[in-house]
Residue frames as a rotation matrix with the C-alpha (Angstrom) as fourth column:
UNK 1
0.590 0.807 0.000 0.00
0.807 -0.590 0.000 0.00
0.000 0.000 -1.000 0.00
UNK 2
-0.033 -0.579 0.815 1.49
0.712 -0.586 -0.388 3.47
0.702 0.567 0.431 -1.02
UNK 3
-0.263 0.261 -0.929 1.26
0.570 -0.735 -0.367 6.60
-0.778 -0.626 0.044 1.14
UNK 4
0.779 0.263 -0.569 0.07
0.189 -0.964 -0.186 9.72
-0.597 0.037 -0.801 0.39
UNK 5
0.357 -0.763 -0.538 3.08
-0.542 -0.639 0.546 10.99
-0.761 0.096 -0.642 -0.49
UNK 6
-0.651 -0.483 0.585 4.40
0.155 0.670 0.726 7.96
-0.743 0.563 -0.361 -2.74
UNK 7
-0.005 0.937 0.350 1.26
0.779 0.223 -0.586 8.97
-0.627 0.270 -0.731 -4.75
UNK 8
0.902 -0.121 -0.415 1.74
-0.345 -0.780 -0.522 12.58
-0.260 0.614 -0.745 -5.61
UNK 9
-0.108 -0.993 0.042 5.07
-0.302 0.073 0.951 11.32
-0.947 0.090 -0.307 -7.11
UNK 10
-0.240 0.709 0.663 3.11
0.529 0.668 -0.523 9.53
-0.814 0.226 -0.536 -9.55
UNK 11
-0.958 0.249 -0.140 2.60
-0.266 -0.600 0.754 10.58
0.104 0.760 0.642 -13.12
UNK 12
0.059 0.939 -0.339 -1.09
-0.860 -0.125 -0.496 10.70
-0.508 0.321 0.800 -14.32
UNK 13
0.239 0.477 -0.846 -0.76
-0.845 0.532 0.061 7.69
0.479 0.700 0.530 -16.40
UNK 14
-0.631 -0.462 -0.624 0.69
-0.120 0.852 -0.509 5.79
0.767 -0.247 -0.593 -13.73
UNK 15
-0.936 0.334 0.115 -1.86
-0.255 -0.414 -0.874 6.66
-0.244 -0.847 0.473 -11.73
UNK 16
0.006 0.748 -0.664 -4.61
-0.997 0.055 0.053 5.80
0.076 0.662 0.746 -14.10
UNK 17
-0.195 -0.169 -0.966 -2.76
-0.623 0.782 -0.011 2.26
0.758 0.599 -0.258 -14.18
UNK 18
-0.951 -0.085 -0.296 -3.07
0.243 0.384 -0.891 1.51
0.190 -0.920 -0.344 -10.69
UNK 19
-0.270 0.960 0.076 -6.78
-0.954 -0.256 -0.154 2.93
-0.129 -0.114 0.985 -10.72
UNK 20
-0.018 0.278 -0.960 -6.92
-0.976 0.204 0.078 0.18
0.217 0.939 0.268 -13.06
UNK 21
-0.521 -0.359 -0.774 -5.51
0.020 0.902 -0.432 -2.96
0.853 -0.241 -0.463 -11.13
UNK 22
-0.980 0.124 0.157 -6.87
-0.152 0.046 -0.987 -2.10
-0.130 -0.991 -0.027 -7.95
UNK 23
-0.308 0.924 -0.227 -10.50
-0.879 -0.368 -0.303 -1.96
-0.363 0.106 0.926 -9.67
UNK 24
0.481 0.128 -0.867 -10.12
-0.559 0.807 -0.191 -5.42
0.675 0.577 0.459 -11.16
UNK 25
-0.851 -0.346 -0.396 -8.59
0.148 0.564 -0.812 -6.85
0.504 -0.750 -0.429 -7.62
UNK 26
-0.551 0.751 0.364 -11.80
-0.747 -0.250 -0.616 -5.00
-0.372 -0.611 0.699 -6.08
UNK 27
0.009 0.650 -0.759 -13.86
-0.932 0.281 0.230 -6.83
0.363 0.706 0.609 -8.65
UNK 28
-0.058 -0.657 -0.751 -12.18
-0.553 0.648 -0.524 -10.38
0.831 0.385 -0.401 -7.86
UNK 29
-0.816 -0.578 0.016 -12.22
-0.071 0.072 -0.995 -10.05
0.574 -0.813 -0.100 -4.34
UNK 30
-0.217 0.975 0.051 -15.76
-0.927 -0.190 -0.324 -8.78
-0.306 -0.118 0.945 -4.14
UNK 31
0.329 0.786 -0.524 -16.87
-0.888 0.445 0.111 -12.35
0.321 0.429 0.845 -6.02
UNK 32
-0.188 -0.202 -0.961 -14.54
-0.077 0.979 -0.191 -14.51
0.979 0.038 -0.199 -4.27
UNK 33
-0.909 0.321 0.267 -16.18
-0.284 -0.008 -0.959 -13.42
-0.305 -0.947 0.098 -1.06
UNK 34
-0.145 0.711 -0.688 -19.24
-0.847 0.270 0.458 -14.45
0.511 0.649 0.564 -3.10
UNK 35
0.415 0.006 -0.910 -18.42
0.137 0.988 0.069 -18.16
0.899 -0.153 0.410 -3.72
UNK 36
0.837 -0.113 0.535 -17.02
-0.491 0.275 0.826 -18.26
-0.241 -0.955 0.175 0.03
UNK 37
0.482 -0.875 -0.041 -13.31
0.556 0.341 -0.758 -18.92
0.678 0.342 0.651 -1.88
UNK 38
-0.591 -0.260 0.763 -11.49
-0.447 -0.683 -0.578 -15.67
0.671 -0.683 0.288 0.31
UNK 39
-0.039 -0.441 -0.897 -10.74
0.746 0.584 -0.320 -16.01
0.665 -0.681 0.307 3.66
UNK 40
-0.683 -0.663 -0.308 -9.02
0.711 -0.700 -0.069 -12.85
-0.170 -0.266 0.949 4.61
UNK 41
0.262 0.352 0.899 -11.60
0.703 -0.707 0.072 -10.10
0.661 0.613 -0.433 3.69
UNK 42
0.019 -0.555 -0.832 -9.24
0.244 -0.804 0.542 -7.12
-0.970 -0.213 0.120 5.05
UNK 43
-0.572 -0.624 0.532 -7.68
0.715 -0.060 0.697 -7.49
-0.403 0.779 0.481 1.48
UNK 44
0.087 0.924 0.372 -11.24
0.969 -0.164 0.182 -6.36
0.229 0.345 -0.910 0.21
UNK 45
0.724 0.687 -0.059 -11.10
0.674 -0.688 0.269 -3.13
0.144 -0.235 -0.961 2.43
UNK 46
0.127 -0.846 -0.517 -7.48
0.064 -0.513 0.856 -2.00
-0.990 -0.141 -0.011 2.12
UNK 47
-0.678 -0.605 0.417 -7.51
0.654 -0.238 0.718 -2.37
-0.335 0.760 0.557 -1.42
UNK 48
0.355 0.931 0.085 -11.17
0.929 -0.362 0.078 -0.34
0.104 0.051 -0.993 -1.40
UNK 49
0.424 -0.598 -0.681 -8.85
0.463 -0.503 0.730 2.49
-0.779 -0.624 0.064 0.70
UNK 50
0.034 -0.920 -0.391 -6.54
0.315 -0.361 0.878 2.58
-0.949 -0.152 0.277 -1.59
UNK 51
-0.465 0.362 0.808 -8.19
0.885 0.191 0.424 2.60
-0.001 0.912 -0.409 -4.79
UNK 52
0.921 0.304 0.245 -9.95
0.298 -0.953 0.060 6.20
0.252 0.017 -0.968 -3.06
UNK 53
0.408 -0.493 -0.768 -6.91
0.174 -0.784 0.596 7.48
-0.896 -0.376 -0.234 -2.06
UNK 54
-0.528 -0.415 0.741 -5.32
0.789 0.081 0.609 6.84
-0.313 0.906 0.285 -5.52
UNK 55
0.105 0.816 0.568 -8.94
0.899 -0.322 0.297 8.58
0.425 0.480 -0.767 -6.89
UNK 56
0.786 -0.012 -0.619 -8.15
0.425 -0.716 0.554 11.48
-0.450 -0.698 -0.557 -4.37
UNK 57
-0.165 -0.958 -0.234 -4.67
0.224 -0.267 0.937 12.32
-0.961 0.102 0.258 -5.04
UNK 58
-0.328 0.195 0.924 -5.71
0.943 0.007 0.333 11.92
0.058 0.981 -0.186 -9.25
UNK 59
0.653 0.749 -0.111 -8.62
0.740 -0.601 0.303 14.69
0.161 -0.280 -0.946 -8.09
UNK 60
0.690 -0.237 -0.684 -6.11
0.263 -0.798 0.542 17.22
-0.674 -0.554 -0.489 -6.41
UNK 61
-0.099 -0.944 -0.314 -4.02
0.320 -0.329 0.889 16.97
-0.942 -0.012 0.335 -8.91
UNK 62
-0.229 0.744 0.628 -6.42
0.965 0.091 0.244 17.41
0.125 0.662 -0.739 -11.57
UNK 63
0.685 0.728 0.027 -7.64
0.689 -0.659 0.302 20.96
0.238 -0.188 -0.953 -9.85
UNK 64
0.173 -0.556 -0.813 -4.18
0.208 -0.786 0.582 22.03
-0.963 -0.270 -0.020 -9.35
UNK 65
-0.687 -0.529 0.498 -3.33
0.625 -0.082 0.776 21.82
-0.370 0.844 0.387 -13.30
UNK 66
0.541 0.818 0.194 -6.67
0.840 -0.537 -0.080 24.23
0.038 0.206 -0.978 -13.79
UNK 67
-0.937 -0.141 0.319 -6.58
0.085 -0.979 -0.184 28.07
0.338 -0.146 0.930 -13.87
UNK 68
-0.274 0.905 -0.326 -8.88
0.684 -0.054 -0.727 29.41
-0.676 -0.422 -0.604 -11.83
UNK 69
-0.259 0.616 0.744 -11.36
0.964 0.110 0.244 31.39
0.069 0.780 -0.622 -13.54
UNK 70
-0.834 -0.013 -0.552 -11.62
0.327 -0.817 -0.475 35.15
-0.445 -0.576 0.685 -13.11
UNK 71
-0.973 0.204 -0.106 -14.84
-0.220 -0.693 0.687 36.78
0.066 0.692 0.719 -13.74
């Protein structure tokens, strides 16, 4: 799990890519708690975590690359 900080380091497209894995482990996890295969469901809610902080960090940096708007 990254930090904060290991995040904003992070280009945008690497950031996208990890959006990307962590949404298809959510996916996975979510259906092998289903069938009653998973054990462990932490995994489920740390990779949930991190998948919003990722989505967070994207966000802030997203609103710093704006101009604000005068007028």
């Amino acid at each position: 799990m990254a930090t904060t900080k290991e995040l904003r380091e992070l280009t945008p497209e690497e950031l996208k890519h990890r959006v990307q894995e962590l949404r298809e482990a959510v996916f996975h996890n979510r259906m092998k708690r289903r069938l009653a295969l998973e054990t462990d469901f932490s995994v489920h809610k740390k990779q949930k975590k991190e998948l919003a902080r990722i989505l967070t960090v994207m966000n802030q940096k997203l609103k710093e690359t704006k101009e604000p708007v005068n007028g």
